[in-house]
Structures are given as structure tokens and as C-alpha cells.
PyMOL Python script that loads the backbone (N, CA, C, O; Angstrom):
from pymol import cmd

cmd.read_pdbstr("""\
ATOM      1  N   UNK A   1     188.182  88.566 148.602  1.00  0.00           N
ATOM      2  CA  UNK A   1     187.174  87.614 149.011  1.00  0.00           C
ATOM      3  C   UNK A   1     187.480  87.134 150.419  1.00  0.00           C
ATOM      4  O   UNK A   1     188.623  86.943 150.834  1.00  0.00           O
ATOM      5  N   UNK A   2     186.366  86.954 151.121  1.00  0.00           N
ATOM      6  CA  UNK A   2     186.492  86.380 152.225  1.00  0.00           C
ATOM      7  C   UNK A   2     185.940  84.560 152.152  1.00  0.00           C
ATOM      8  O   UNK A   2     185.628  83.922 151.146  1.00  0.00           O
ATOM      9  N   UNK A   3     185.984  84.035 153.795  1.00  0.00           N
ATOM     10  CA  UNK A   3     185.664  83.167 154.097  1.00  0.00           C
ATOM     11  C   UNK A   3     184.803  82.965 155.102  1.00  0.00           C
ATOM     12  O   UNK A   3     185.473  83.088 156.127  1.00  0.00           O
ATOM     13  N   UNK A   4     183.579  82.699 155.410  1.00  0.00           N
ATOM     14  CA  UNK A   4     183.258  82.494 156.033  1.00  0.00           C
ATOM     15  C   UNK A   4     181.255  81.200 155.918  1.00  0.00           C
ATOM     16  O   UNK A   4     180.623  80.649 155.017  1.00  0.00           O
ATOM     17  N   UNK A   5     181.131  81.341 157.254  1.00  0.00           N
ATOM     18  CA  UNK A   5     179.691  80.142 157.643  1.00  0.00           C
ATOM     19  C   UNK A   5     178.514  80.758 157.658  1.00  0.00           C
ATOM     20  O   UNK A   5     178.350  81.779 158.327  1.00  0.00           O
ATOM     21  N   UNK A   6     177.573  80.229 156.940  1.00  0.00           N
ATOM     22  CA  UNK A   6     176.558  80.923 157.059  1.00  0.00           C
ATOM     23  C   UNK A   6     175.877  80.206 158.459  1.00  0.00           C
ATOM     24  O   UNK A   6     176.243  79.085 158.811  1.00  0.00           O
ATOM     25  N   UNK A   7     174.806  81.010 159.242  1.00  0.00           N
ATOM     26  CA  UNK A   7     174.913  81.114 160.551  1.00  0.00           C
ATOM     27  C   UNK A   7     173.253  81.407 160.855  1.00  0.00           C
ATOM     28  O   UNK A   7     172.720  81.181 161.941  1.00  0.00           O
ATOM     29  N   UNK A   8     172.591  81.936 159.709  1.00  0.00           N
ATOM     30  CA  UNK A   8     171.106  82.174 159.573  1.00  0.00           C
ATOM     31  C   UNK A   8     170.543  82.789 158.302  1.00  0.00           C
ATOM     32  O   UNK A   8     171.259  83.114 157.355  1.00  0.00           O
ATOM     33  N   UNK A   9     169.225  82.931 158.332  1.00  0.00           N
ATOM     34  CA  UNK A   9     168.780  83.483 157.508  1.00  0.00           C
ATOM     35  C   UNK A   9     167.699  84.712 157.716  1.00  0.00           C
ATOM     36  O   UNK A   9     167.116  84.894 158.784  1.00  0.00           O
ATOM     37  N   UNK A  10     167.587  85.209 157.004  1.00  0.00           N
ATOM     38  CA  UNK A  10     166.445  86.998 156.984  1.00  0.00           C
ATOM     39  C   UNK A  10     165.541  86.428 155.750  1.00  0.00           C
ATOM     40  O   UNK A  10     165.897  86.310 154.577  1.00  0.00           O
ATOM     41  N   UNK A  11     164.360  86.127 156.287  1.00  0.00           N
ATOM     42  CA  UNK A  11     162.987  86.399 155.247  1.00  0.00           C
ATOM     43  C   UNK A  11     162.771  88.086 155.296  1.00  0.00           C
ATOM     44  O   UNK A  11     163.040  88.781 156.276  1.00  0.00           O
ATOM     45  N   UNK A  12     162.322  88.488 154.239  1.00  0.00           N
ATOM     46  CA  UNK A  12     161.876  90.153 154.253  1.00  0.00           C
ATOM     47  C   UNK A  12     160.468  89.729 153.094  1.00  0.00           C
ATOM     48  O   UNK A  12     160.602  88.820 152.274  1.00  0.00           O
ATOM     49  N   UNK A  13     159.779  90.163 153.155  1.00  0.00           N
ATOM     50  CA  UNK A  13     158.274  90.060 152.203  1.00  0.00           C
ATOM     51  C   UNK A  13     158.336  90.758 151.550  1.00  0.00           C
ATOM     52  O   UNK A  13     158.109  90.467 150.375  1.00  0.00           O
ATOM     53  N   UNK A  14     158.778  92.479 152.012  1.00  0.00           N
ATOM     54  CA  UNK A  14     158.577  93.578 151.392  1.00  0.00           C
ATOM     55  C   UNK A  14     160.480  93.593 151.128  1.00  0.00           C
ATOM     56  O   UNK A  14     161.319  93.264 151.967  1.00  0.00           O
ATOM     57  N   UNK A  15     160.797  94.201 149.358  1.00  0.00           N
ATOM     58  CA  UNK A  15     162.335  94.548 149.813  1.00  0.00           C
ATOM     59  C   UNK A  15     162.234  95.083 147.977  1.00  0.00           C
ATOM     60  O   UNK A  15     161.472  94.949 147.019  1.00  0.00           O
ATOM     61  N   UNK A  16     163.535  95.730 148.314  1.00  0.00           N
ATOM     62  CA  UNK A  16     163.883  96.556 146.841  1.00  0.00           C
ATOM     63  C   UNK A  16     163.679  95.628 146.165  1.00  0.00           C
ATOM     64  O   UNK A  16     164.046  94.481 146.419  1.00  0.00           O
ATOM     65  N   UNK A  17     162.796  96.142 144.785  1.00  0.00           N
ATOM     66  CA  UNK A  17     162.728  94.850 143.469  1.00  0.00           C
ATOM     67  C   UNK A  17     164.068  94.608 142.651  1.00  0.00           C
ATOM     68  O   UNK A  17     164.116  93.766 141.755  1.00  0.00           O
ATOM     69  N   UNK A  18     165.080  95.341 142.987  1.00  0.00           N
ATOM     70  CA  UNK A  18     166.228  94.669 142.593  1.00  0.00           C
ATOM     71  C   UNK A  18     166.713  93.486 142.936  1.00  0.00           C
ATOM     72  O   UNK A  18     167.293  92.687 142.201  1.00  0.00           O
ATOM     73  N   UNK A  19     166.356  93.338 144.588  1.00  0.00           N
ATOM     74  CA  UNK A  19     166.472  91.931 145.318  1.00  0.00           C
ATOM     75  C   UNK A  19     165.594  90.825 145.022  1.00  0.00           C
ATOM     76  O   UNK A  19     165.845  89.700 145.455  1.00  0.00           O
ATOM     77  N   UNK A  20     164.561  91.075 144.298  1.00  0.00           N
ATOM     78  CA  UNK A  20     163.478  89.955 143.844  1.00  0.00           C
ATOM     79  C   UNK A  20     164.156  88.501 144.032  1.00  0.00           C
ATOM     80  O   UNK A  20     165.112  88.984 144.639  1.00  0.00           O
ATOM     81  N   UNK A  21     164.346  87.626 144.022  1.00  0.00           N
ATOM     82  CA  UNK A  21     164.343  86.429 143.837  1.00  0.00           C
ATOM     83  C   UNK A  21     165.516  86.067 144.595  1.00  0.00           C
ATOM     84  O   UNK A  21     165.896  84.909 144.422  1.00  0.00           O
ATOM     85  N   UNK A  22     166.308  86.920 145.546  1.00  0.00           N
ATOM     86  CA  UNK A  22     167.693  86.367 146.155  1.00  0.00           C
ATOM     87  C   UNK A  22     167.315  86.048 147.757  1.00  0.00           C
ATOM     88  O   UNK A  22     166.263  86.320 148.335  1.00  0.00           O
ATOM     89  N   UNK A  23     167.999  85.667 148.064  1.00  0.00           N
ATOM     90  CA  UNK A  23     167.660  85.204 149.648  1.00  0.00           C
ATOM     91  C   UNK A  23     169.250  86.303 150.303  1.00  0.00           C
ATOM     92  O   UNK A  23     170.222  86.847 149.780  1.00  0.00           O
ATOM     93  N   UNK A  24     168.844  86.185 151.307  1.00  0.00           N
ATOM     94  CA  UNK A  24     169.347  86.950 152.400  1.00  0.00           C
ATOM     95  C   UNK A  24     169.973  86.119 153.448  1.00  0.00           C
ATOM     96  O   UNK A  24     169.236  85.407 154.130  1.00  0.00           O
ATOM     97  N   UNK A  25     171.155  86.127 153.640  1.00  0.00           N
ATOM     98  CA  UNK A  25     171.988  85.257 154.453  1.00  0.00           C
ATOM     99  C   UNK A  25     172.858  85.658 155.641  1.00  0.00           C
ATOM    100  O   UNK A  25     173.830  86.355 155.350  1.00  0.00           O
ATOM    101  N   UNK A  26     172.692  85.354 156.890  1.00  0.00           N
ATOM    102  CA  UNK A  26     173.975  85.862 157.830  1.00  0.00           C
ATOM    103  C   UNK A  26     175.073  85.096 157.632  1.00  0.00           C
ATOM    104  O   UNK A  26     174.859  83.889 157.513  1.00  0.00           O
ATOM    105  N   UNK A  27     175.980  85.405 157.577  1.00  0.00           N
ATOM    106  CA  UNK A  27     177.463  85.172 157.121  1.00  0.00           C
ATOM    107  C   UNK A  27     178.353  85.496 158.751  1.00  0.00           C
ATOM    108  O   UNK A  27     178.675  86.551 159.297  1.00  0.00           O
ATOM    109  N   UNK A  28     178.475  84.504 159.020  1.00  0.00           N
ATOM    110  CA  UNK A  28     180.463  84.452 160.345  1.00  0.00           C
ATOM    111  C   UNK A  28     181.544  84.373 159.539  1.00  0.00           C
ATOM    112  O   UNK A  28     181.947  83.328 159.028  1.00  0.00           O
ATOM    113  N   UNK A  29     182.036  85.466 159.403  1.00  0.00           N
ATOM    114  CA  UNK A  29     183.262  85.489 158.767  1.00  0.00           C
ATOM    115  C   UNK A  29     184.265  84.299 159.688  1.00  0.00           C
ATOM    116  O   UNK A  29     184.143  84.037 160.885  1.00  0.00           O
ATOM    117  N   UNK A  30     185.298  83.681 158.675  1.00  0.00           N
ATOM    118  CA  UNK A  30     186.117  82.831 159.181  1.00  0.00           C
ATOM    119  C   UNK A  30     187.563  83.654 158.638  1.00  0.00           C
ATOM    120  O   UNK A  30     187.736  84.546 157.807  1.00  0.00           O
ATOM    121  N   UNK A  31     188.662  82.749 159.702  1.00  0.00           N
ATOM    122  CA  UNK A  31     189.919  82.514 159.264  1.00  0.00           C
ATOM    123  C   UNK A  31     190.433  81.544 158.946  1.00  0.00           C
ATOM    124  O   UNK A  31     189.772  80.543 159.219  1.00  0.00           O
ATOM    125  N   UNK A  32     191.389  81.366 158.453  1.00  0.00           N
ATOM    126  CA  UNK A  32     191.694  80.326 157.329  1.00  0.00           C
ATOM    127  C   UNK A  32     191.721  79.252 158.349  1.00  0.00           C
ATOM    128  O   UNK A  32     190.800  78.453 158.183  1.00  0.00           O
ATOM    129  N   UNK A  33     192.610  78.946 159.505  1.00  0.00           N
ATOM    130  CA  UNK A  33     191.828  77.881 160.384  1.00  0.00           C
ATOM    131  C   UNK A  33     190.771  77.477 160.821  1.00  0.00           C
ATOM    132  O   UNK A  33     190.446  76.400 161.322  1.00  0.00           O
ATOM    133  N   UNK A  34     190.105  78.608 160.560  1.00  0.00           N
ATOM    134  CA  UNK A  34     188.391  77.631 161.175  1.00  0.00           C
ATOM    135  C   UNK A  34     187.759  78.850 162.314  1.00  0.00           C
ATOM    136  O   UNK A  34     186.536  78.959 162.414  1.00  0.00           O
ATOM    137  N   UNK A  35     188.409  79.478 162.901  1.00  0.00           N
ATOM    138  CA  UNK A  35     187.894  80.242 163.973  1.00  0.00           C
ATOM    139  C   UNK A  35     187.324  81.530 163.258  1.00  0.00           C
ATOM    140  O   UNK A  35     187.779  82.182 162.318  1.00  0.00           O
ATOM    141  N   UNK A  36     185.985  81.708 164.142  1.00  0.00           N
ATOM    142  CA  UNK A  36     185.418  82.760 163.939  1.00  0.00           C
ATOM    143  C   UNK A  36     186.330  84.546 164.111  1.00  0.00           C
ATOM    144  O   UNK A  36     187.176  84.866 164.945  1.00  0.00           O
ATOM    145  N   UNK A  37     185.820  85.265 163.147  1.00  0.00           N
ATOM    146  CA  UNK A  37     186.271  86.468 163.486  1.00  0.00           C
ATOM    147  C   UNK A  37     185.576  87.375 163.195  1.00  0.00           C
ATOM    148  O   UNK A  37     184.881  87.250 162.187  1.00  0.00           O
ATOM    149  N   UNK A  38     185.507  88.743 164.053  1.00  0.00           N
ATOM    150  CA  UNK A  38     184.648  90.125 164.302  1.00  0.00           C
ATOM    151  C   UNK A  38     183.159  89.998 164.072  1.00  0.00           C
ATOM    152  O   UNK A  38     182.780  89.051 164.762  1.00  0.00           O
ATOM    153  N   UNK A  39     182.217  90.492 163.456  1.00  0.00           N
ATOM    154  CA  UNK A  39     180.706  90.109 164.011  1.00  0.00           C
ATOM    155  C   UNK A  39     179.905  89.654 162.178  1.00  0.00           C
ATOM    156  O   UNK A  39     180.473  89.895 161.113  1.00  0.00           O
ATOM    157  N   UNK A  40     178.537  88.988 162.322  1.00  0.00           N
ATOM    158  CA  UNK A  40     178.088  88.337 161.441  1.00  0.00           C
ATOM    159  C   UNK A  40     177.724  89.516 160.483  1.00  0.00           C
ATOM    160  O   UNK A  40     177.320  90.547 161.022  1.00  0.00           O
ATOM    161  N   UNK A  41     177.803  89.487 159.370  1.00  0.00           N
ATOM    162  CA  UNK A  41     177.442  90.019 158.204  1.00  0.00           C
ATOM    163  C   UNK A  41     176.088  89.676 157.559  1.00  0.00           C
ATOM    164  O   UNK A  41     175.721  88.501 157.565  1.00  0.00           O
ATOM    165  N   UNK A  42     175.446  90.482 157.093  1.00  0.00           N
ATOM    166  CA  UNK A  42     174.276  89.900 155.892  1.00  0.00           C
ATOM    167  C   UNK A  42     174.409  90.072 154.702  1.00  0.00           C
ATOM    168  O   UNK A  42     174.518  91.126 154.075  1.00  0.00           O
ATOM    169  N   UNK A  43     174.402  88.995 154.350  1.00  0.00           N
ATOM    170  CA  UNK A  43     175.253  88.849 152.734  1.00  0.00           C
ATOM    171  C   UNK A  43     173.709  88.454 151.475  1.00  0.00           C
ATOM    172  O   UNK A  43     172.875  87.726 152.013  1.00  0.00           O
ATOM    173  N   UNK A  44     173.446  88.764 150.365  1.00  0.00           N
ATOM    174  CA  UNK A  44     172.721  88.144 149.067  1.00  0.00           C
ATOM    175  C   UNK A  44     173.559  86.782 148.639  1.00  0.00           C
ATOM    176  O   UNK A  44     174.669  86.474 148.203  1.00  0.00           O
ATOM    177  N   UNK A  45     172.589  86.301 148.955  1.00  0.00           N
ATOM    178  CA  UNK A  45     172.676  85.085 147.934  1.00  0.00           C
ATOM    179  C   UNK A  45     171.705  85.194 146.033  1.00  0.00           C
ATOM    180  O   UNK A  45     170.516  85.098 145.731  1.00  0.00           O
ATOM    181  N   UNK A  46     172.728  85.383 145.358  1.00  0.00           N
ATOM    182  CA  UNK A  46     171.960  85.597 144.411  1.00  0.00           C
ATOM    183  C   UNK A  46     171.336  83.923 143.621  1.00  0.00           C
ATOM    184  O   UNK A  46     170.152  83.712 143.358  1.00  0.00           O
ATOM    185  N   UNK A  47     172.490  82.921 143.374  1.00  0.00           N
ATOM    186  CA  UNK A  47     171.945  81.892 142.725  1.00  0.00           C
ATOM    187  C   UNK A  47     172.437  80.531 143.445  1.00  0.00           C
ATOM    188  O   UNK A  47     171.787  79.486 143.469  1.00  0.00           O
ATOM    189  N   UNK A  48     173.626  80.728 143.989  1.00  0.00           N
ATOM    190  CA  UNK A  48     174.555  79.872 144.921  1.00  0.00           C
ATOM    191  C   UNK A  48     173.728  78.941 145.656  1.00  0.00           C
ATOM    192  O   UNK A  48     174.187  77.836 145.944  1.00  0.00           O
ATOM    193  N   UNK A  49     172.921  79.172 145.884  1.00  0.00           N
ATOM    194  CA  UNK A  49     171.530  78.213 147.117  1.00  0.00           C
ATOM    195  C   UNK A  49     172.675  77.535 148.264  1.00  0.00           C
ATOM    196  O   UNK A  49     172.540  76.375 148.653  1.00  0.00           O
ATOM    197  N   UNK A  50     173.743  78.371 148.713  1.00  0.00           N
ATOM    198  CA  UNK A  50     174.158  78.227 149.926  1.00  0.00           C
ATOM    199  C   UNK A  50     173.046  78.144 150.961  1.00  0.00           C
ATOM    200  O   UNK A  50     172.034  78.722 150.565  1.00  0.00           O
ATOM    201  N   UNK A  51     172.885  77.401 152.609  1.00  0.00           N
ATOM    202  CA  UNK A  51     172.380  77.440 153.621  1.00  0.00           C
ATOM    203  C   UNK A  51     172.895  77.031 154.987  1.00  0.00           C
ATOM    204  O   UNK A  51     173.978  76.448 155.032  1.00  0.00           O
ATOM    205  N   UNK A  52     172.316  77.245 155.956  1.00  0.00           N
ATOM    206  CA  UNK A  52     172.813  77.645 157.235  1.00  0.00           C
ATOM    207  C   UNK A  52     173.564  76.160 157.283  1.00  0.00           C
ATOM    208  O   UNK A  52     173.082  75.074 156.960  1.00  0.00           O
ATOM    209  N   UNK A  53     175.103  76.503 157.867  1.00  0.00           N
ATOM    210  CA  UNK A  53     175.935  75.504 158.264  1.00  0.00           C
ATOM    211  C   UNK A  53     176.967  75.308 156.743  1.00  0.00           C
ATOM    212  O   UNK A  53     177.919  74.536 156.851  1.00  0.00           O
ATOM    213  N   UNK A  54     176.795  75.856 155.677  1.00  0.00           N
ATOM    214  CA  UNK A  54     177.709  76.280 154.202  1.00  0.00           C
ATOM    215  C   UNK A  54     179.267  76.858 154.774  1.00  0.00           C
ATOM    216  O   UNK A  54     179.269  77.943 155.356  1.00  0.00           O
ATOM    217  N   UNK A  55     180.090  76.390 154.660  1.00  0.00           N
ATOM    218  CA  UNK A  55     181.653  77.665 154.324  1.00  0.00           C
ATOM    219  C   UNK A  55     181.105  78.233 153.140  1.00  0.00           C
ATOM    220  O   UNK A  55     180.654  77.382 152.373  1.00  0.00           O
ATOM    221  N   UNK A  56     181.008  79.380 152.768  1.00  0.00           N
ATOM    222  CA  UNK A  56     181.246  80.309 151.825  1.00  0.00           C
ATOM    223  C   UNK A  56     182.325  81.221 151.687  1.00  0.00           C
ATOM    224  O   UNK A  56     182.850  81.841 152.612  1.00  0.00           O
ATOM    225  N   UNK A  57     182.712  81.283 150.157  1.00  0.00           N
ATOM    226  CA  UNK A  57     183.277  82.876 149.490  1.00  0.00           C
ATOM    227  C   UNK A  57     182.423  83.585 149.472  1.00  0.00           C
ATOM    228  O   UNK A  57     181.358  83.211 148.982  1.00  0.00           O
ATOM    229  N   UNK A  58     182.561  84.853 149.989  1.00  0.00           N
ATOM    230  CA  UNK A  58     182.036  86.176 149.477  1.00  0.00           C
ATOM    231  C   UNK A  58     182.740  86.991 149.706  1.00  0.00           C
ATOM    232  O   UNK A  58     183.741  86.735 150.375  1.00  0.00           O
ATOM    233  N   UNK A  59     182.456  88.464 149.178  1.00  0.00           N
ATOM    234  CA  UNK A  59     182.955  89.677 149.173  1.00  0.00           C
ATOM    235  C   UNK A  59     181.781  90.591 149.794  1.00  0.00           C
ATOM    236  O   UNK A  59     180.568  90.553 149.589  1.00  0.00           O
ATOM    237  N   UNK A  60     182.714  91.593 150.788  1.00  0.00           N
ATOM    238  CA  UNK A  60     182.031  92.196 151.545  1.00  0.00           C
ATOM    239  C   UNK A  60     182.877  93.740 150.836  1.00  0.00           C
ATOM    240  O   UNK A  60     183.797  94.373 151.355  1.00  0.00           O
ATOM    241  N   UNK A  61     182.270  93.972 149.689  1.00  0.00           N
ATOM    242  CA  UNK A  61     182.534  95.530 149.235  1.00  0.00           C
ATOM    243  C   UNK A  61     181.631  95.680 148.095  1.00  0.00           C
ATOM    244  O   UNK A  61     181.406  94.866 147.200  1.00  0.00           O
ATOM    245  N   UNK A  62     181.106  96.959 148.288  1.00  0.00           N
ATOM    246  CA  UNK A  62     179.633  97.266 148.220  1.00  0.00           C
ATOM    247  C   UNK A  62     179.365  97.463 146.280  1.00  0.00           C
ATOM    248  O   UNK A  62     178.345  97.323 145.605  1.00  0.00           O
ATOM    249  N   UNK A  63     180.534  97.768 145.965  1.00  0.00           N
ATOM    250  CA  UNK A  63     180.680  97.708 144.628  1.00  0.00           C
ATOM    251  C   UNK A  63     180.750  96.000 143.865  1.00  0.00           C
ATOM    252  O   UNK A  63     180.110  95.494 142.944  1.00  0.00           O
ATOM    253  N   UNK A  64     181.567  95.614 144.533  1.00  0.00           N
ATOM    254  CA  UNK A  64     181.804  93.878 144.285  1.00  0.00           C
ATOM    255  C   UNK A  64     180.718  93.045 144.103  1.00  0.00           C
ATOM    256  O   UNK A  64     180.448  92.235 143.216  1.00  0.00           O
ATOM    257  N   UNK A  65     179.726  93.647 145.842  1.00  0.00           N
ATOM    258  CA  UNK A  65     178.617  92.707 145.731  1.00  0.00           C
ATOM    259  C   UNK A  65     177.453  93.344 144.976  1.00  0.00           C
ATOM    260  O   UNK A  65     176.346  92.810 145.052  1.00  0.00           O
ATOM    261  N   UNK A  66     177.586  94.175 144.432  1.00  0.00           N
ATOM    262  CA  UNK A  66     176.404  95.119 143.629  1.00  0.00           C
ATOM    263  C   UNK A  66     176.827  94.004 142.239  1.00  0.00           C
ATOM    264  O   UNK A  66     176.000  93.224 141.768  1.00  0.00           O
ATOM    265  N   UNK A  67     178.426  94.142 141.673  1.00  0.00           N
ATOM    266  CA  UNK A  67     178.435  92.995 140.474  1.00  0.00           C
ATOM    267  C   UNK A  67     177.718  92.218 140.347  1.00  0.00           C
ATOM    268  O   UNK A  67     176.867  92.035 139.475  1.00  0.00           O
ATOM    269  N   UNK A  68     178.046  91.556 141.398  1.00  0.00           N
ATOM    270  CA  UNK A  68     177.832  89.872 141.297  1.00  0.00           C
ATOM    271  C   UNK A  68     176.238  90.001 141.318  1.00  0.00           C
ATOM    272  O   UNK A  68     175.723  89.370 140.395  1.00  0.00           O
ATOM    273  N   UNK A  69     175.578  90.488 141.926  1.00  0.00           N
ATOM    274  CA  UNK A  69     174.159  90.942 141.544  1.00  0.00           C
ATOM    275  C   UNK A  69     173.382  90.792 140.136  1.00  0.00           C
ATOM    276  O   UNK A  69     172.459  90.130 139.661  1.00  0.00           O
ATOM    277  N   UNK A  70     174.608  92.136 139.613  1.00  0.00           N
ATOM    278  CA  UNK A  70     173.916  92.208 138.189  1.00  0.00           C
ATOM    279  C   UNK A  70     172.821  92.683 137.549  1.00  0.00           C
ATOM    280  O   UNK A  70     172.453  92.610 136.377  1.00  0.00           O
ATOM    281  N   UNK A  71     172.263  93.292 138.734  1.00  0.00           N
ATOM    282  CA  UNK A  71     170.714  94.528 138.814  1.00  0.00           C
ATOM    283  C   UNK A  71     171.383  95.544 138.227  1.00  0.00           C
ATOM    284  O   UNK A  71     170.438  96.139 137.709  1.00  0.00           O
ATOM    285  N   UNK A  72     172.462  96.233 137.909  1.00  0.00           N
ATOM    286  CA  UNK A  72     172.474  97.669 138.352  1.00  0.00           C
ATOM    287  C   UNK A  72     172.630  98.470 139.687  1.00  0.00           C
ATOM    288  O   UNK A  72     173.515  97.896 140.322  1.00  0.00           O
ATOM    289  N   UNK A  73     172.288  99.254 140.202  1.00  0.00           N
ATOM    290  CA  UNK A  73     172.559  99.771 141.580  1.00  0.00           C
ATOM    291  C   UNK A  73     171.644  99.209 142.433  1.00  0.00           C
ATOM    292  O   UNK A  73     170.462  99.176 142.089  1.00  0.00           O
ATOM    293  N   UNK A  74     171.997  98.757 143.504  1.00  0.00           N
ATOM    294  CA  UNK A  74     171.177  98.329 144.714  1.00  0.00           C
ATOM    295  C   UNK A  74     171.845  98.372 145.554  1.00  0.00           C
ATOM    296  O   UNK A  74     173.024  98.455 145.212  1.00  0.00           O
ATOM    297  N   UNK A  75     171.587  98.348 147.107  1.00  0.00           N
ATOM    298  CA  UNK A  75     171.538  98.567 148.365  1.00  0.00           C
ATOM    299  C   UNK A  75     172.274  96.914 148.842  1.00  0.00           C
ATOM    300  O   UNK A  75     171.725  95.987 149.437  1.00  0.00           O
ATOM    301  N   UNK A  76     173.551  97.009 148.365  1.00  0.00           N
ATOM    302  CA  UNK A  76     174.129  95.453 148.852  1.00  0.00           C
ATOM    303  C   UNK A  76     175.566  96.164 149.406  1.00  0.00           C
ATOM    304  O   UNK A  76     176.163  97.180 149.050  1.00  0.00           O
ATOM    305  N   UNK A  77     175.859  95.059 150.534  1.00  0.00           N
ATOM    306  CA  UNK A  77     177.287  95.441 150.841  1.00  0.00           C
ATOM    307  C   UNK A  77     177.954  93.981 150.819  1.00  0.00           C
ATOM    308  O   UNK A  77     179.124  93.857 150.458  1.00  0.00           O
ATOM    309  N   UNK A  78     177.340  93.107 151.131  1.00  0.00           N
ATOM    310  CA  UNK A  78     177.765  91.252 151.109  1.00  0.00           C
ATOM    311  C   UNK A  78     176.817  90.844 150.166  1.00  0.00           C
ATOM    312  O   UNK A  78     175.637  91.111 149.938  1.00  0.00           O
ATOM    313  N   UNK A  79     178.078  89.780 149.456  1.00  0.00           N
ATOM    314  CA  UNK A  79     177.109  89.180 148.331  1.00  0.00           C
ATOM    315  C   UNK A  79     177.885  87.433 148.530  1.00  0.00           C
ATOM    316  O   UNK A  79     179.066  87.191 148.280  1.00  0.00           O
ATOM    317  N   UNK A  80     177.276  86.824 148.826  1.00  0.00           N
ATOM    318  CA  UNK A  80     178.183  85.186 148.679  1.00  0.00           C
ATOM    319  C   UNK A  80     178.462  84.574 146.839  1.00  0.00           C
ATOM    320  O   UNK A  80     177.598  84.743 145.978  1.00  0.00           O
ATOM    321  N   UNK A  81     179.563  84.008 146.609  1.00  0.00           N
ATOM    322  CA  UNK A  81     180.111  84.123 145.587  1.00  0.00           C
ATOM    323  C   UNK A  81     180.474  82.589 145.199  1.00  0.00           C
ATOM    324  O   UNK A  81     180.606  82.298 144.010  1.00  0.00           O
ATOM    325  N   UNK A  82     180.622  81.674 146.150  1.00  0.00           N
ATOM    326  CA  UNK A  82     180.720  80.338 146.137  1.00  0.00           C
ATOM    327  C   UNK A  82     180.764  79.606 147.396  1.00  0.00           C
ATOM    328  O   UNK A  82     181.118  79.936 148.527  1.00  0.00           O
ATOM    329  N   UNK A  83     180.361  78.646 146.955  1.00  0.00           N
ATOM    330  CA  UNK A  83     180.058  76.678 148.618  1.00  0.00           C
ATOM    331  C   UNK A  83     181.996  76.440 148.356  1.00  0.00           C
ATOM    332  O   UNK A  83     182.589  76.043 147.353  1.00  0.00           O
ATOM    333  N   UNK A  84     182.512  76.850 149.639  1.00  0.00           N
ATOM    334  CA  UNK A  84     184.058  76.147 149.669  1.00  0.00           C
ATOM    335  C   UNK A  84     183.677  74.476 150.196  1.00  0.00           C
ATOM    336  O   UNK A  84     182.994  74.293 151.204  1.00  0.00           O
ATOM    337  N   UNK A  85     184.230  73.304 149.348  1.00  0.00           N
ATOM    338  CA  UNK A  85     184.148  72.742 149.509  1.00  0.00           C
ATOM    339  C   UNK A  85     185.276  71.778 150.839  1.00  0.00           C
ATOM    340  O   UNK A  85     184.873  70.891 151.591  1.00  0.00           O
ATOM    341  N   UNK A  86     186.359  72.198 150.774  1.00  0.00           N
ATOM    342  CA  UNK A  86     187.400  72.257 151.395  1.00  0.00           C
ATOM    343  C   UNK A  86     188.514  73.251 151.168  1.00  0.00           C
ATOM    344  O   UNK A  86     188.646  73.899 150.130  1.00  0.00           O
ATOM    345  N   UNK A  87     189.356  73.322 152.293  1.00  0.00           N
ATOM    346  CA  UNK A  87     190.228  74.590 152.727  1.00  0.00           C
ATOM    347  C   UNK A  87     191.847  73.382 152.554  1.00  0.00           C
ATOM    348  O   UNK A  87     191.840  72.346 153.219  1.00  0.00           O
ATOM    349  N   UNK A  88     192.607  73.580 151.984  1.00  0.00           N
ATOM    350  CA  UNK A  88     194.425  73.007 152.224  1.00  0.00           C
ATOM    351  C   UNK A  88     195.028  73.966 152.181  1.00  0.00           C
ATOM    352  O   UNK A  88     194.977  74.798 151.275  1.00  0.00           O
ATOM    353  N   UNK A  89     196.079  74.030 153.707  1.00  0.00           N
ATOM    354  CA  UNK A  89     196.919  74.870 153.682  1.00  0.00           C
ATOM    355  C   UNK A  89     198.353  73.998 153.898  1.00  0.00           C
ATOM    356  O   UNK A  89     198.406  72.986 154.596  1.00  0.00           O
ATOM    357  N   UNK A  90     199.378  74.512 153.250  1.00  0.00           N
ATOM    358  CA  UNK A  90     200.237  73.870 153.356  1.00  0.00           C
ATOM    359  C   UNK A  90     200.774  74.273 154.663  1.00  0.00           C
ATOM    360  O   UNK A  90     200.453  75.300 155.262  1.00  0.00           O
ATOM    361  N   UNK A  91     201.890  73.100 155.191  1.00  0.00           N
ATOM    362  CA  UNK A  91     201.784  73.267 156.795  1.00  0.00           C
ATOM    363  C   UNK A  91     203.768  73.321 156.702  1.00  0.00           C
ATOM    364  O   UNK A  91     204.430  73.452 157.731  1.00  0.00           O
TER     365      UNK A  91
END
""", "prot")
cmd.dss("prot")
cmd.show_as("cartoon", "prot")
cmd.util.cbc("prot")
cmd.orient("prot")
């Protein structure tokens, strides 16, 4: 699992009916301090109702986020998985 901010969103009208009812999210991957790292992802939101300015968990592997789905096979590579409410690292 990763960490990261959601950063925007993708309306699509037309999209696989496996995706029916999920929203579509850009994802900034984070590091455990806070700083951004390598480029934004588009992740499913399946029930989470994460939105722009959220820390999120997700997993960015195409099998993982097909799970968490729960369609069967579809066309996912990011799927968000939980709202981090706060981050403690011991120092």
C-alpha cells in the first residue's frame, strides 16, 4: 500500500460497466514525511468517498486494485483503499 493526496478528479460519462458507480481520482503519491514523489496516478474510488485535498491508502497493482473492486476483471491499476487520518512516526 501506498500513501498518498488526492489532487483531482476525472468525470468520464461513457466508461466500462464494471466501473458503474465509482468515481475516478488523481492520486500524488506521498512519502511518509509529507513530500511529494514521482508523477500523479488515477486511482477508483470504489465506496471510500475520498476527495480532492484526502491523504489516502491505496494500492497501485493491477491485481490488488481489480480486488478491492470486486467486479471481476476490469481495466484498474489504482484503487484507493482508505482516508489516513493521521501519520506517527516514531522519531
Amino acid at each position: 500500500m501506498l500513501i498518498g493526496e488526492v489532487v483531482g478528479n476525472l468525470v468520464s460519462t461513457q466508461k466500462n460497466a464494471q466501473l458503474d458507480g465509482t468515481k475516478l481520482l488523481f492520486v500524488q503519491p506521498k512519502q511518509l514525511d509529507g513530500t511529494w514523489m514521482g508523477s500523479e496516478v488515477l486511482a477508483i474510488d470504489m465506496n471510500i468517498q475520498a476527495g480532492v485535498g484526502d491523504t489516502v491508502l491505496f494500492v497501485q497493482d493491477g491485481k490488488a486494485a481489480q480486488h478491492v473492486l470486486g467486479r471481476g476483471v476490469a481495466a484498474v491499476d489504482a484503487a484507493i483503499v482508505g482516508i489516513v487520518d493521521r501519520v506517527d512516526l516514531k522519531e
